[in-house]
N, C-alpha and C positions, 0 to 999 in steps of 0.2 A: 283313533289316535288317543293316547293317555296323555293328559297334562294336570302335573302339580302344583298349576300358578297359582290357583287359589287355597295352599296347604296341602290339599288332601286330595286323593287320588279321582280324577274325571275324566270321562271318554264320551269323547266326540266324533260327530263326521260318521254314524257308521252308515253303511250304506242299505240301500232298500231290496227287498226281498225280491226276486222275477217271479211274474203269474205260472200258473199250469194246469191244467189240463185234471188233475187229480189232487196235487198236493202244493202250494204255492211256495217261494223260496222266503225263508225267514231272514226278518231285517239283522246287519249287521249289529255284532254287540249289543243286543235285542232295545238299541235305540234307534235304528233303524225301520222303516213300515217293513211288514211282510208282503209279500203278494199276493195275489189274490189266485183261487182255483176253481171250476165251474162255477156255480153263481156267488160265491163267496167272496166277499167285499174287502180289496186292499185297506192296510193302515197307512196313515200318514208316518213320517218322522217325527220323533218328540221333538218339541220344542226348545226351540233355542239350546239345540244340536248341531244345527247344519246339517243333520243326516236325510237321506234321499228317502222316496215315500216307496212303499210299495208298487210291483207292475199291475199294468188291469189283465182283468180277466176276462171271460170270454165273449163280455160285453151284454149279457144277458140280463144283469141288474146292474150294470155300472160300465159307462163307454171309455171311462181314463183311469188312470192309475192317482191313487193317492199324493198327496200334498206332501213335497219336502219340507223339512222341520226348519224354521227359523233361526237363526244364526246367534251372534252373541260377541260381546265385546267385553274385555277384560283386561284393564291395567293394573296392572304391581309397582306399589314404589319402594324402593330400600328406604328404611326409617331405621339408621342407627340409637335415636334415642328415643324406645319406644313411648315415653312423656308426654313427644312433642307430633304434632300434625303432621300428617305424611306430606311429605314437599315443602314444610315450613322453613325459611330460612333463616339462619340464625347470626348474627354480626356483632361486631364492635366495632369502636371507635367515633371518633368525633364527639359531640354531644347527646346522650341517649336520653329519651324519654317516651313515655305509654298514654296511650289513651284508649279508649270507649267509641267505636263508630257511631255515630248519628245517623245516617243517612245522607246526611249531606258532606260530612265530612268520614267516608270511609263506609263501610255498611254496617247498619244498625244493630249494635248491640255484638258484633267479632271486636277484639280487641287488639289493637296495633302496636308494635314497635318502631319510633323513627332513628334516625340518626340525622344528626345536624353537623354543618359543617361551615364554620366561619372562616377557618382558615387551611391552608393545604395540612393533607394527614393521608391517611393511609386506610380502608376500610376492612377488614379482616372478616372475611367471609370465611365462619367456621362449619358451616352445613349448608350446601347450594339451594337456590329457593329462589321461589320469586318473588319480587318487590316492585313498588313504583316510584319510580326516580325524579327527582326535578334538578337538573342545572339550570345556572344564573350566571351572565358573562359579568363582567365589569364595565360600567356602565364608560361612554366619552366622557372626557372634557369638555365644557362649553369654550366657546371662541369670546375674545377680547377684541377693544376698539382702541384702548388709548384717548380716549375723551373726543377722536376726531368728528367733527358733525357730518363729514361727510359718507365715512363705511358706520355699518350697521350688523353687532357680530350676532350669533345664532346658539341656539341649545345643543348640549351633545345627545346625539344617540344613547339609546340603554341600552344594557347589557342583553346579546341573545338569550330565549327562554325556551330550554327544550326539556318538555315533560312526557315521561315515559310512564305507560303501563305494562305489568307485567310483565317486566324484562325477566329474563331468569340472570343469574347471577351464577358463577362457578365457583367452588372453594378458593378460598388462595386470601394472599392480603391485594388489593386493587389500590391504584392510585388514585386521588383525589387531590386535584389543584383545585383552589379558588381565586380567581383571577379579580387583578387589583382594579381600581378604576383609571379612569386615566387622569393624564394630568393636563396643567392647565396650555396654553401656547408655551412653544417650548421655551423660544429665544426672542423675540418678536413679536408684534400682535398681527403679521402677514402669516403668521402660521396658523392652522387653524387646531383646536384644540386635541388632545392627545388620545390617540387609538386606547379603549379599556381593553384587558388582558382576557383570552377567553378561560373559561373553566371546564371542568373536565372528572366526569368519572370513569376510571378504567378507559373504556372506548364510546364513551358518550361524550360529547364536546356542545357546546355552546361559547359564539361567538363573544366578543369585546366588544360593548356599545363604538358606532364610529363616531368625530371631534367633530363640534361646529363649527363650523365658518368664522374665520374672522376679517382680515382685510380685504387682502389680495382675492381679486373674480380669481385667476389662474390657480389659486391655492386655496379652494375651495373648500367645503364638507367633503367628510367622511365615510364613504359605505362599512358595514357594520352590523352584529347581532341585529340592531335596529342602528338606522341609518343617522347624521348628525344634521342637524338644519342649518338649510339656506342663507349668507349671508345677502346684504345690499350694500352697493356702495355705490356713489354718482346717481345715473341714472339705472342701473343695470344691476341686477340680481343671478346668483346662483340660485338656483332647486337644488332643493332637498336631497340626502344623500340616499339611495337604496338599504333597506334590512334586507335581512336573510330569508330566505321564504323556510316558513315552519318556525320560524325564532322571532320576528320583529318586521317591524313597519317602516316604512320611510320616512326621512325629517321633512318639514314644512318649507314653502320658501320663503325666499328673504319677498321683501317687497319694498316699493319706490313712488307707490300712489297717495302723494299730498303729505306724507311722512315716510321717512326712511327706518323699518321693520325687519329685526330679523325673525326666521322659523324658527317654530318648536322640535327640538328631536324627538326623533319618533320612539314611540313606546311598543313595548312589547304585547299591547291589543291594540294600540288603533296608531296611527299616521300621526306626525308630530301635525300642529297648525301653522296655516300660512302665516306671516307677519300681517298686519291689520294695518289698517290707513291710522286705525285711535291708538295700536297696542303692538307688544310683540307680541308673535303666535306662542301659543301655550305648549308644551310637551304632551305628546301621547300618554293616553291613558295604560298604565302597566298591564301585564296580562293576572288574572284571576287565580287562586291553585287553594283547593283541600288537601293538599299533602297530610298538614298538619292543623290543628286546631288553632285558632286564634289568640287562645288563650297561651299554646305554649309559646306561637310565635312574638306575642308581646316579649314574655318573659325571655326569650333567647332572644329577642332585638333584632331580629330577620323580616324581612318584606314590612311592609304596612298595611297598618288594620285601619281601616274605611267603613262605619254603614256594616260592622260585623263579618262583613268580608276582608279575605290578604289578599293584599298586590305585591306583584313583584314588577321592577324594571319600569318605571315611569321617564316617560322622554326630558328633559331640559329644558326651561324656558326661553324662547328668544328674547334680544333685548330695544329699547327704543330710547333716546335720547333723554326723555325726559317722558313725563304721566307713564301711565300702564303697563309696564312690564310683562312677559310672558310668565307664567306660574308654571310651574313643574306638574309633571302628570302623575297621579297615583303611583305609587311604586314606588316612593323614594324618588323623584327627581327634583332636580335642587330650580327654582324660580333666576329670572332674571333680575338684573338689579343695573340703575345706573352708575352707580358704585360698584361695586365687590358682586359678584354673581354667585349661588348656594351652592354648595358643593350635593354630588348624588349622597342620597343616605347609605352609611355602612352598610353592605349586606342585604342591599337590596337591587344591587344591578343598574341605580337610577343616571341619567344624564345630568353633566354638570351645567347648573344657568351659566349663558350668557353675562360676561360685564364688561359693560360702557363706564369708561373712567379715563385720566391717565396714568393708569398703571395698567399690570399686565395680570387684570382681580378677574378673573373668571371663575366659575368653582367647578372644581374637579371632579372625574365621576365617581359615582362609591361602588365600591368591591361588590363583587358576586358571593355566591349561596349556593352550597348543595346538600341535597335533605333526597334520603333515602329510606322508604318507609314498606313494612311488612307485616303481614297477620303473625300474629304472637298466640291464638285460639278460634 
């Protein structure tokens, strides 16, 4: 067979030559073995041919027939702009910027392009290729108490975190939502804090952190990207609301032993914390990403930088009447407070703390993040 995949003209597959008796059958398209003829010794097929070996001969210096040739594999990619890497994709929109792989952050010494996305837009994929993708939901609302001593409100969930390698991407403009965080109790402190909005690339989705607990056992947390934590009231506590699997963790629960505690919401790497006899349970720890450097996620104000590493989606802190408060987990989640509870940081998926007060102060969650990153060399 002739194939022009590689430019220029190549033939494969031919077949192998039959022995005889006098004069042996020559191999196909002479890449093919010949056969072999009284004691004269078959050829194999060339290599990385596919082509068949020569037949045996009359067995006198050789009992089998030569060795078929080895096979071969060959991809072609269409590169419109002969400039750029075959398969390299090429995009706009959102925030763009370049860096240098490290090793830890992308591979050593290939050079990347990302796109950043703080608010909804549009990604305009102008040469299909593959990238690796991170969505960030919006993280919960924490729950509110209204100053009462007897309920105990809880941190919200963060925003689900779903990180893609080497997706391929299609031409075209794609959608990009970034989803809000939520908000505080809607009407009431019997409600429990407000579902965050999920985000979305094209046909990637991550979840809306789910709301903490606040009064009411019956009106409980939230399930969610990651789940919202457990309130306490009376004697009697909710658990923790379920995440998503692949996206987040479950909130903390409320607790009732020797002080009244709410859970931490859960983060997008670890399980919010239970509520503590001394403290409220703390918010899960956010999940980890090299998407992008640290350096640019400072500068575009995306996830938090820790210890030289980014978090995204940290859980919300529960809260406790008075001493210790739960603290928000890596990732942007905002701390308890017996006043006013933190709100999740912008753009980073986090849960909103818990607030014990009489008002209806809880802090809301903060918005999601999508960052779409690809080899640029």
């Amino acid at each position: 067979a002739i194939s022009y995949i590689t430019g220029v003209s190549a033939t494969y597959c031919g077949g192998g030559g039959g022995s005889g008796s006098v004069t042996g059958g020559a191999g196909g398209s002479s890449i093919g073995g010949n056969g072999g003829a009284g004691s004269a010794i078959p050829t194999a097929g060339t290599a990385n041919t596919g082509s068949g070996g020569g037949g045996k001969n009359d067995g006198v210096t050789q009992t089998w027939g030569a060795n078929g040739g080895s096979g071969i594999v060959i991809v072609r990619v269409a590169v419109n702009n002969p400039t750029v890497l075959p398969g390299t994709m090429q995009a706009s929109g959102g925030t763009t910027s370049t860096f240098t792989g490290d090793g830890t952050v992308g591979l050593s010494g290939v050079s990347y392009t990302a796109h950043t996305f703080t608010g909804s837009g549009t990604l305009t994929v102008s040469q299909a290729g593959f990238c690796d993708i991170l969505v960030v939901g919006g993280g919960g609302g924490g729950g509110a108490a209204a100053g009462v001593s007897t309920i105990m409100p809880a941190g919200g969930g963060a925003g689900g975190v779903l990180s893609i390698t080497n997706a391929y991407l299609d031409a075209g403009s794609l959608t990009v939502t970034v989803g809000a965080g939520g908000s505080i109790p809607a009407s009431t402190y019997n409600d429990p804090g407000g579902q965050g909005n999920s985000s979305r690339l094209h046909n990637y989705y991550a979840i809306g952190g789910g709301g903490g607990g606040s009064r009411q056992l019956y009106n409980g947390p939230r399930p969610g990207g990651s789940g919202g934590g457990g309130n306490a009231e009376g004697s009697s506590i909710n658990n923790g609301a379920a995440g998503t699997a692949g996206q987040g963790y479950a909130g903390g629960n409320g607790n009732v032993t020797t002080a009244l505690t709410g859970g931490g919401g859960g983060g997008g790497g670890a399980a919010g914390q239970n509520g503590q006899t001394t403290a409220g349970g703390n918010g899960g720890v956010g999940a980890t990403s090299t998407i992008i450097t640290t350096t640019i996620a400072t500068s575009q104000a995306v996830g938090q930088v820790s210890s030289s590493t980014l978090y995204f989606a940290g859980g919300g802190g529960g809260a406790k009447a008075s001493g210790t408060q739960g603290s928000g987990g890596l990732g942007g989640g905002g701390a308890a407070s017996a006043t006013t509870g933190t709100s999740g940081t912008t753009n980073t998926g986090g849960g909103g703390g818990a607030g014990y007060s009489s008002a209806l102060t809880a802090g809301a969650g903060g918005s999601g993040v999508v960052i779409i990153r690809y080899r640029s060399s």
